[in-house]
C-alpha positions as CSV (number, residue, x, y, z in Angstrom):
1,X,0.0,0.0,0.0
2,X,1.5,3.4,-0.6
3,X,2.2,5.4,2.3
4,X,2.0,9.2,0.6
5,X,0.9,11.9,2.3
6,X,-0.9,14.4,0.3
7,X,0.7,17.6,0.2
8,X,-2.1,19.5,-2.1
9,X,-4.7,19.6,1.0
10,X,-1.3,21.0,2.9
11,X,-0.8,23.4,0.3
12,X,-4.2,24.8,-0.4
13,X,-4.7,25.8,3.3
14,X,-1.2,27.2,3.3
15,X,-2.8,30.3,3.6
16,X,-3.2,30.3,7.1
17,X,-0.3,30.0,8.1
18,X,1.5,33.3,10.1
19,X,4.0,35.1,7.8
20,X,6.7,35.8,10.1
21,X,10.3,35.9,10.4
22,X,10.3,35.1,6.8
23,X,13.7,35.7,6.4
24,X,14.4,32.5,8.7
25,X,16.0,29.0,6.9
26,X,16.6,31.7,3.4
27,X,19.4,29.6,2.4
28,X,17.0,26.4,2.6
29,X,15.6,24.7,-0.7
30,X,12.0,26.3,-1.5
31,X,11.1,23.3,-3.7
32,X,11.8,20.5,-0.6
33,X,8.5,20.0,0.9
34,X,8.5,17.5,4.0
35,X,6.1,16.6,6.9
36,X,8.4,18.0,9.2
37,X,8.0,21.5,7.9
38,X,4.2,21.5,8.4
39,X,1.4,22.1,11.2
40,X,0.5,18.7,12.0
41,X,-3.1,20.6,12.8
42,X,-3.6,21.4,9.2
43,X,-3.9,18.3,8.3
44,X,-7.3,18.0,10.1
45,X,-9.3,20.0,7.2
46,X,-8.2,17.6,4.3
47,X,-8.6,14.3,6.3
48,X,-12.4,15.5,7.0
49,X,-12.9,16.1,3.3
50,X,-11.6,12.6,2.8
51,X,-14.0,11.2,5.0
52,X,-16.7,12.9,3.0
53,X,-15.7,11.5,-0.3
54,X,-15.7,8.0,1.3
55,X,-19.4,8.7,3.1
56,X,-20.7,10.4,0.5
57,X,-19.1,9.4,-2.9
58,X,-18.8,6.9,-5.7
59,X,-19.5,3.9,-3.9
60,X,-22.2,5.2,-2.0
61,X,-24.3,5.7,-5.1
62,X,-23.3,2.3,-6.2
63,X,-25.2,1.2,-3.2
64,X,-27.9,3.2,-3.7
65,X,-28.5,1.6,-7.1
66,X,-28.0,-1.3,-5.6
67,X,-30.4,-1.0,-3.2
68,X,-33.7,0.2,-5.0
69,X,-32.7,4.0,-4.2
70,X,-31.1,5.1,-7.2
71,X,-31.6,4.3,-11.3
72,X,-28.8,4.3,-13.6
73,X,-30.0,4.9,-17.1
74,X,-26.9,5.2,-18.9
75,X,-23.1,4.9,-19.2
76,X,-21.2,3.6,-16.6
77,X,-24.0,3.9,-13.9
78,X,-26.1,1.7,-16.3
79,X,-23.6,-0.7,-16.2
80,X,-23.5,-0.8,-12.1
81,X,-27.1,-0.7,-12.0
82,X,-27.1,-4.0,-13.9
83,X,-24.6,-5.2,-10.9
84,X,-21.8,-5.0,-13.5
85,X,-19.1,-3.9,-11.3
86,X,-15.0,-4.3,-11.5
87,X,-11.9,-3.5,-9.1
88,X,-11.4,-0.1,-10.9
89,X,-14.5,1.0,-9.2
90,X,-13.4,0.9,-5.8
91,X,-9.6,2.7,-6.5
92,X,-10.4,6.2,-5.9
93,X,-12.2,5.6,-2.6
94,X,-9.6,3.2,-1.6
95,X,-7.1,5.8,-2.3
96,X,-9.1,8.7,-0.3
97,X,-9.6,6.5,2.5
98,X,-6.2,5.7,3.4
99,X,-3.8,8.2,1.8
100,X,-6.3,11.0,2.1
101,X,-7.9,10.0,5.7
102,X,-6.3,7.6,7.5
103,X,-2.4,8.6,6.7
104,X,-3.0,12.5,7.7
105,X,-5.2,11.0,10.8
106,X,-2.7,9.1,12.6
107,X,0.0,12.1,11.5
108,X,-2.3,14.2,13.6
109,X,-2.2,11.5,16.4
110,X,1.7,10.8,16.3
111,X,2.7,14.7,16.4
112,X,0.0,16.2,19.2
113,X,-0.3,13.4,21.6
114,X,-1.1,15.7,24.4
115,X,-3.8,17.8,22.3
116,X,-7.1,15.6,23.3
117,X,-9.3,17.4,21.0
118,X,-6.9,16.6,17.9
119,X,-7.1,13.2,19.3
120,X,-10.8,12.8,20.0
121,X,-11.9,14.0,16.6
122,X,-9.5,11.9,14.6
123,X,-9.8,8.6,16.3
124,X,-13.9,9.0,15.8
125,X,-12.9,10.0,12.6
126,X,-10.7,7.1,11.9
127,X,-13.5,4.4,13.3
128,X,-16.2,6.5,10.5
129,X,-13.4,5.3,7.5
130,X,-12.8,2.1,8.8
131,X,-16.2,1.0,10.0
132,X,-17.3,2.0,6.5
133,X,-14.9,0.1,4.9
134,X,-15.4,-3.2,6.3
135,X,-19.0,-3.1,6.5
136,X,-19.1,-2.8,2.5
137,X,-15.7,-4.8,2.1
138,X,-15.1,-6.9,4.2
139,X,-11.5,-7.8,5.7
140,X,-9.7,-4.7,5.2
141,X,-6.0,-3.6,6.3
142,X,-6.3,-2.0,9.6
143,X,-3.8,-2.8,12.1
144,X,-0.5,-2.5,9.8
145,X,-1.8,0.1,7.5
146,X,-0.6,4.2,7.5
147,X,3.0,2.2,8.7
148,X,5.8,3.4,6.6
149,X,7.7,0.4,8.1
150,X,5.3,-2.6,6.7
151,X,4.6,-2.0,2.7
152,X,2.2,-4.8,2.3
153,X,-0.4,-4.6,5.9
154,X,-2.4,-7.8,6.9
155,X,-5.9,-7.5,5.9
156,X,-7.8,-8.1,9.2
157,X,-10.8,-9.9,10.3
158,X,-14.0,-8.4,10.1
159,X,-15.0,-9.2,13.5
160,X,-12.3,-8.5,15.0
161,X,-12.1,-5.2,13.2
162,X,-15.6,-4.1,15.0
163,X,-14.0,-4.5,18.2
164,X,-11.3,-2.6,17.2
165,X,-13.4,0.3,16.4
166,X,-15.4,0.3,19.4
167,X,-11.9,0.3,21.5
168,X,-11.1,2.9,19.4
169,X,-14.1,5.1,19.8
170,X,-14.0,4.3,23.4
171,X,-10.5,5.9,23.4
172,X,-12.0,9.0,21.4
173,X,-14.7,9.3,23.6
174,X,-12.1,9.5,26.4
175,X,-10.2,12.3,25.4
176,X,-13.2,14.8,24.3
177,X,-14.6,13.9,27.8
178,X,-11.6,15.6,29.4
179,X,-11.7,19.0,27.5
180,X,-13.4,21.8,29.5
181,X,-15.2,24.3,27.6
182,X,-15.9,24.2,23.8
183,X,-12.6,25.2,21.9
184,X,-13.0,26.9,18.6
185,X,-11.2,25.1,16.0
186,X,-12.1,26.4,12.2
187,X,-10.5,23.4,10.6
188,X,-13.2,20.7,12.3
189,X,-15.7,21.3,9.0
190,X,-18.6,19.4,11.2
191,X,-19.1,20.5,14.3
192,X,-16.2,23.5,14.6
193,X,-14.4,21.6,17.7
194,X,-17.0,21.4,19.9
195,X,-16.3,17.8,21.6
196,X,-20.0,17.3,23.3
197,X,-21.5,17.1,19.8
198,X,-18.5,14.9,18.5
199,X,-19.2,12.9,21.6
200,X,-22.5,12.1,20.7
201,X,-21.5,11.7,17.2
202,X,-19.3,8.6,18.4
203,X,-21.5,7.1,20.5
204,X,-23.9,6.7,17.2
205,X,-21.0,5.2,15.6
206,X,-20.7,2.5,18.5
207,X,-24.5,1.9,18.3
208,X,-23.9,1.7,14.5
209,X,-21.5,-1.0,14.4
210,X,-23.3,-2.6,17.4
211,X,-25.9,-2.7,15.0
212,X,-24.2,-4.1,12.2
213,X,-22.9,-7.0,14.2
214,X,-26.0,-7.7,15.6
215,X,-25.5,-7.0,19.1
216,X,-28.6,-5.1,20.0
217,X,-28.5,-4.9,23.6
218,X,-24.9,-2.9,23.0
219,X,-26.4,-0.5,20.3
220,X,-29.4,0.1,22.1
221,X,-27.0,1.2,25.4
222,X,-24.7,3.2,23.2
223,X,-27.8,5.3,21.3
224,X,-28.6,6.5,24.2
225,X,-25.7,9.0,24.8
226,X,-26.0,9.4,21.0
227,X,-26.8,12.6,18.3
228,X,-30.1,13.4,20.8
229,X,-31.7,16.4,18.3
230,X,-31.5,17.5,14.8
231,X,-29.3,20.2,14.9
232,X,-26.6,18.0,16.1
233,X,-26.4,15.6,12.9
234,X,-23.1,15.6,11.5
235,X,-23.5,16.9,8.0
236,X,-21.1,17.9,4.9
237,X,-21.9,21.3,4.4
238,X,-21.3,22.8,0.5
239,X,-19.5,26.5,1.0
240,X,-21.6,29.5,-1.2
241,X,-18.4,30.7,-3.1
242,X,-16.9,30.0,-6.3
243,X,-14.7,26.6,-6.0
244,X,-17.2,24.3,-7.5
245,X,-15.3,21.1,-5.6
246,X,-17.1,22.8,-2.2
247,X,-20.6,22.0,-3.4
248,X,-23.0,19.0,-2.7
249,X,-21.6,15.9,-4.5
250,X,-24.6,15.4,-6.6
251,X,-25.1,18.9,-7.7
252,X,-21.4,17.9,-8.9
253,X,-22.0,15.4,-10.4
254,X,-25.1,16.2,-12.4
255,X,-23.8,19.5,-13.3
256,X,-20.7,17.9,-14.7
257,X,-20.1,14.9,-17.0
258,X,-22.5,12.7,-15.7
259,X,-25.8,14.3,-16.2
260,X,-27.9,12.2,-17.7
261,X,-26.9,9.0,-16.0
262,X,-28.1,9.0,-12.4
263,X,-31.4,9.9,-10.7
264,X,-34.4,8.5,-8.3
265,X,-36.4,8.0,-11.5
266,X,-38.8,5.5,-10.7
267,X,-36.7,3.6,-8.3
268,X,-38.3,1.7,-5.4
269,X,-37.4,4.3,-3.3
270,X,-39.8,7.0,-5.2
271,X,-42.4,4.3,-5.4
272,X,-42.7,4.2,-1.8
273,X,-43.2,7.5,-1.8
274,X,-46.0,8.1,-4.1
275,X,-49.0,8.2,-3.1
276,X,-50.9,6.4,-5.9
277,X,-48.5,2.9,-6.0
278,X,-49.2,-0.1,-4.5
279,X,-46.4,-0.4,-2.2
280,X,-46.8,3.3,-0.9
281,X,-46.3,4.3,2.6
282,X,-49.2,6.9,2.6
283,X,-51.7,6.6,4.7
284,X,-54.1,8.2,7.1
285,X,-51.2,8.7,9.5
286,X,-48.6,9.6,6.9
287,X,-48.5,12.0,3.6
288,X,-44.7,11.6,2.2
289,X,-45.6,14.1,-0.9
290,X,-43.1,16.7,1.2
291,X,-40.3,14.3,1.2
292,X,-40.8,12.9,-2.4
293,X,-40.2,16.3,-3.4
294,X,-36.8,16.5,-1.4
295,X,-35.5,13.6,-2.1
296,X,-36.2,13.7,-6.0
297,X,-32.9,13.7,-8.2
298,X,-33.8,15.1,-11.5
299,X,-31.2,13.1,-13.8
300,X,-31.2,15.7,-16.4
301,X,-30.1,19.2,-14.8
302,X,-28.2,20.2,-12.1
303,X,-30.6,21.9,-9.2
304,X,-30.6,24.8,-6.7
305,X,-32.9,22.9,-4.2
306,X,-33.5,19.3,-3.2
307,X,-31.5,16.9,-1.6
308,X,-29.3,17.0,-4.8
309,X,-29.1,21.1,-4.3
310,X,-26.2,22.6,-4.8
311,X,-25.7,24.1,-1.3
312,X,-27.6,21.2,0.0
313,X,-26.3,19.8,3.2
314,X,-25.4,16.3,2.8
315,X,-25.9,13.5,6.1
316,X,-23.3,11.7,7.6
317,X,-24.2,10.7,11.0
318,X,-27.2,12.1,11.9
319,X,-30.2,12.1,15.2
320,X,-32.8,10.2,12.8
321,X,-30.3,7.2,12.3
322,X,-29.8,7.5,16.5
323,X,-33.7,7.6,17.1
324,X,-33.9,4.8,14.4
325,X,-31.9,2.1,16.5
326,X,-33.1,3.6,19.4
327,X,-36.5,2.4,18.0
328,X,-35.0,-0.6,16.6
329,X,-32.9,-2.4,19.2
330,X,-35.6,-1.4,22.1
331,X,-38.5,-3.0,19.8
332,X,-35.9,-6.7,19.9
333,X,-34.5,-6.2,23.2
334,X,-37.3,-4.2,25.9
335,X,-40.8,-4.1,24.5
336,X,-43.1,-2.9,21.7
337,X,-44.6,-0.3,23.9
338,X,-40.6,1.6,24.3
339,X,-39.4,1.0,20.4
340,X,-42.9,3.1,19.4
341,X,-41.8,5.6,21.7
342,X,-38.5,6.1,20.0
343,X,-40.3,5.8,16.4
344,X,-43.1,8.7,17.4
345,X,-40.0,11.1,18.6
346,X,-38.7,10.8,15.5
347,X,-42.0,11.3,13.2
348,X,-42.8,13.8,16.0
349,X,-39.6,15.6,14.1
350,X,-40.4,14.9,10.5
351,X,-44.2,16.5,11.5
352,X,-42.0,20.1,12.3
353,X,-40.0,19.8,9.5
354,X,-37.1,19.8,11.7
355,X,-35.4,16.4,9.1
356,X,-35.8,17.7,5.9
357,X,-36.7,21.2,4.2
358,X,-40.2,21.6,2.5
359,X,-39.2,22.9,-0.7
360,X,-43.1,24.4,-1.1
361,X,-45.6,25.6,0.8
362,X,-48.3,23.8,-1.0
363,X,-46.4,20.2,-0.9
364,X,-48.3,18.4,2.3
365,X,-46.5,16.5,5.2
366,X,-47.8,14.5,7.7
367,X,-46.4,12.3,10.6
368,X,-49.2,11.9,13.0
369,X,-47.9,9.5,16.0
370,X,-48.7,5.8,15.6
371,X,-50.7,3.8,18.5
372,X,-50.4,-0.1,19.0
373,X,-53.6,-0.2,17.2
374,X,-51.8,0.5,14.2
375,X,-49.7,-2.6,14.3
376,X,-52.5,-5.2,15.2
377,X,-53.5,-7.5,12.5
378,X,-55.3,-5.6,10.4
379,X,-54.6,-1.9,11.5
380,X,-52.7,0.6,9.1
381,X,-49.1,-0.9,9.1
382,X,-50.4,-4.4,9.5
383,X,-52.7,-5.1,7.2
384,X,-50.9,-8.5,6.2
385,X,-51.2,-9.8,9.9
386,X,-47.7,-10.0,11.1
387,X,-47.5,-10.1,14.9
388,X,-47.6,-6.6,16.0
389,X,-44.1,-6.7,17.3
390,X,-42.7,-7.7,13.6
391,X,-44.8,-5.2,12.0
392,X,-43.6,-2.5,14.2
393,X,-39.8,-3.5,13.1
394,X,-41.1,-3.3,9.4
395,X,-41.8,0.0,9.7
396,X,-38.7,1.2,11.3
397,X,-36.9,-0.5,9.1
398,X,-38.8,1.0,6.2
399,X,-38.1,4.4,7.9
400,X,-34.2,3.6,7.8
401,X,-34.4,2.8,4.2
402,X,-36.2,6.2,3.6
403,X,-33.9,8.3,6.0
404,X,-30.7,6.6,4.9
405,X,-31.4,8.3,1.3
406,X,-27.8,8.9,-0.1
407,X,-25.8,7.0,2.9
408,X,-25.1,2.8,2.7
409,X,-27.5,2.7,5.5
410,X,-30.3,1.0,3.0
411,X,-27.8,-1.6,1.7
412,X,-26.3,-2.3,5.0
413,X,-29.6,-2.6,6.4
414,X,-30.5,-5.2,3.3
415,X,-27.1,-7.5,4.3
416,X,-28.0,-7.6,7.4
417,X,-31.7,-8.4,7.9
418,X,-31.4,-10.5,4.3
419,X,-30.8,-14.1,6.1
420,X,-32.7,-14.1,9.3
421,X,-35.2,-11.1,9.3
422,X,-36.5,-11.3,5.9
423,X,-39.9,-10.6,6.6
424,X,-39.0,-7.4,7.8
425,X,-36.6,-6.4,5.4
426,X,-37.0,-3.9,2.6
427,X,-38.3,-6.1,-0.5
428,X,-35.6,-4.7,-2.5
429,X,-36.1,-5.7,-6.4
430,X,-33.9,-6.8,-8.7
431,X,-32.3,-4.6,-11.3
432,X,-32.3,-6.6,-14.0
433,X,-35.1,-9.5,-15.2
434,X,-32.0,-12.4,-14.8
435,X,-30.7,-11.8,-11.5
436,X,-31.1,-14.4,-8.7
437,X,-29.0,-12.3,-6.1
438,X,-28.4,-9.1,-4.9
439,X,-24.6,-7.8,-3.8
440,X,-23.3,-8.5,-0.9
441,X,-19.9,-6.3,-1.1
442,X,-17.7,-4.6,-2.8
443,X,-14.8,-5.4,-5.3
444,X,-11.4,-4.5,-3.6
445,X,-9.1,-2.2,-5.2
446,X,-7.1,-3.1,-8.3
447,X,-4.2,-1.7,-6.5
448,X,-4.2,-3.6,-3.4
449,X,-4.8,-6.7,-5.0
450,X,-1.9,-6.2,-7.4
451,X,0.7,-4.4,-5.3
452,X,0.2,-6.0,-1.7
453,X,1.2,-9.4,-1.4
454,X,-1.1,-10.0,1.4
455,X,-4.1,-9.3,-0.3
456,X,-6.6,-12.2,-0.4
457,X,-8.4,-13.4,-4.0
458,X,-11.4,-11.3,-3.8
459,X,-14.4,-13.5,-3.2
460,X,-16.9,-11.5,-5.0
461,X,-19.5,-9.3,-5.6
462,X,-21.8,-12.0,-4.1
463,X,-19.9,-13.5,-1.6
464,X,-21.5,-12.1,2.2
465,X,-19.1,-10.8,4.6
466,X,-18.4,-12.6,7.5
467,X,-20.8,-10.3,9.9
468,X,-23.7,-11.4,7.4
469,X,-22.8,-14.9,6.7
């Protein structure tokens, strides 16, 4: 694996750095750039735009497609909509996510091992790459990788990898728990260095992955200390000036070369929204036209509004995932009666528009609170007579495939419920007429499987990773 630092990010926030004694070191070489003659601190900026390119980027929409969110209609997102899919696909976000994340992150973490802020944020930071990684990968390099003194890093268990994390978020949690006050750091792009909300931020992480691996009695402890209101969702937010790589990564890419090639169309996603389908979720209780609006992405034209608008914020870790497990992992592990709790909080939220903008007055949203009633045999969200207990995890996990718009929330969520919850599990259809499975993971980079000798054979695009074997 290469071990290079990338210098650009350095270079374009070079302008902050003090311009003194500049006639210090004049005999020195201008054109010699090494890590020694930088801010470790100013590293921070491009590692959190890293993480955003591997949250929010190419394989994220490959999982939307994937998952009945998104339609490719033509190109090469017709091709991955069809599940056609190679190693090349995976490079650049292998690339960001350990040359353009995880090498500056442990920088940061070698150089200021006194500054618990610096080290807080990053090792959060560092569990959001990994944990992302794995959970769409598989076995991924972890423990030997960003280590200039082992070229080729063991790939390491999955399993074992999710403990990692949570060790690792438990030590991140640590260090923003010991910083009084709320410092103001510009180069923290989320939540401007304020360690409560990157606190709760982390403990969403931990119930994430607790989540993944199935342990719900652990995710439903950690969401409790997680994101606990709207305003404190960790979001990418696009800059209103004139460098057209600060804007919402679908307004990019629909007002670039790929216009044309990507929307909601008529996806399973849109069809749940509508309110004249047969699988809609409109009812009495619920009017999604609001949210169909919002969440519409127009493959032809670049937009100014939406979810795809061009100073749209874009979700990363947000209070509606939180409230979700919340509702989730109490519905399996206390009662029926606490999980609806949880799930009214949150439509309690959508019913103020405090989730998502209404882009029009006249566009109608409802999210009146549900009762038990409702998830009898028979009543609104059971009309198929599930027990009421099932039926209320079908709708929560309908509301994560809905909420997770744009994130791999819907296609972790499908992996995971696919071989023992299945009849609460998003029906997801097939893309093409001949398909007799969906994907399971992701292809790993051509350049890890060529350049490090420890690399495994890939096993597939079909092939389940171990945590949903």
């Amino acid at each position: 694996m290469k071990k290079i630092i990338y210098i650009l990010s350095i270079l374009v926030t070079a302008g902050f750095w003090a311009c003194e004694d500049l006639v210090d070191d004049i005999n020195d070489n201008p054109n010699k750039i090494t890590t020694d003659n930088i801010n470790p601190r100013l590293y921070l900026k491009g590692a959190l735009l890293a993480d955003v390119q591997v949250q929010l980027g190419h394989l994220t929409r490959i999982s939307n497609l994937w998952s009945g969110q998104l339609v490719g209609f033509q190109s090469l997102y017709k091709t991955l909509f069809e599940y056609n899919i190679t190693a090349a696909e995976s490079e650049s976000t292998w690339e960001i996510a350990y040359q353009g994340a995880i090498n500056q992150l442990r920088t940061i973490q070698q150089e200021l091992p006194e500054d618990d802020l610096h080290q807080g944020i990053t090792k959060v930071v560092e569990a959001h790459v990994i944990g992302t990684l794995t959970s769409t990968f598989g076995d991924v390099p972890y423990s030997e990788a960003a280590n200039p003194e082992i070229p080729d890093p063991v790939f390491d268990n999955q399993m074992a990898l999710y403990n990692d994390l949570q060790s690792l978020l438990d030590e991140g949690i640590q260090h923003l728990e010991s910083i009084d006050g709320n410092p103001d750091l510009s180069s923290d792009i989320f939540y401007g260095g304020n360690p409560e909300l990157w606190i709760e931020a982390a403990w969403t992480l931990k119930a994430r992955y607790y989540l993944q691996t199935k342990e719900y009695t652990q995710a439903f402890a950690a969401a409790q200390n997680g994101i606990s209101s709207p305003e404190n969702s960790m979001k990418f937010i696009p800059v209103a000036d004139d460098n057209p790589d600060n804007k919402n990564l679908f307004f990019k890419l629909l007002n670039g070369s790929r216009t044309g090639d990507i929307g909601t169309g008529d996806s399973y996603l849109i069809q749940l929204l509508s309110a004249e389908t047969v699988i809609s979720r409109n009812h009495a209780k619920t009017n999604e036209e609001a949210r169909k609006a919002y969440l519409n992405i127009d493959e032809s034209r670049a937009v100014e509004e939406g979810f795809a608008g061009r100073l749209e914020p874009m979700p990363l870790i947000t209070y509606a995932e939180n409230q979700l497990i919340l509702a989730e992992t109490a519905t399996r592990t206390q009662d029926q009666t606490s999980g609806l709790d949880f799930l009214n909080q949150l439509r309690e939220s959508l019913n103020s528009n405090q989730i998502f903008p209404t882009l029009a007055d006249s566009l109608v949203l409802v999210y009146e609170p549900f009762v038990e009633a409702d998830f009898q045999a028979g009543g609104i969200e059971n009309p198929d007579g599930l027990s009421p207990t099932r039926a209320l995890l079908r709708e929560i996990i309908q509301e994560r495939y809905v909420s997770g718009f744009g994130q791999f929330i819907p296609f972790n969520d499908a992996r995971r419920l696919r071989k023992d919850d299945n009849d609460i599990a998003v029906p997801i259809p097939f893309n093409i007429g001949s398909a007799t499975q969906l994907p399971e993971r992701f292809i790993y980079a051509n350049s890890e499987l060529n350049a490090n000798t420890q690399a495994p054979e890939d096993p597939g695009l079909f092939s389940p990773t171990e945590v949903n074997r």
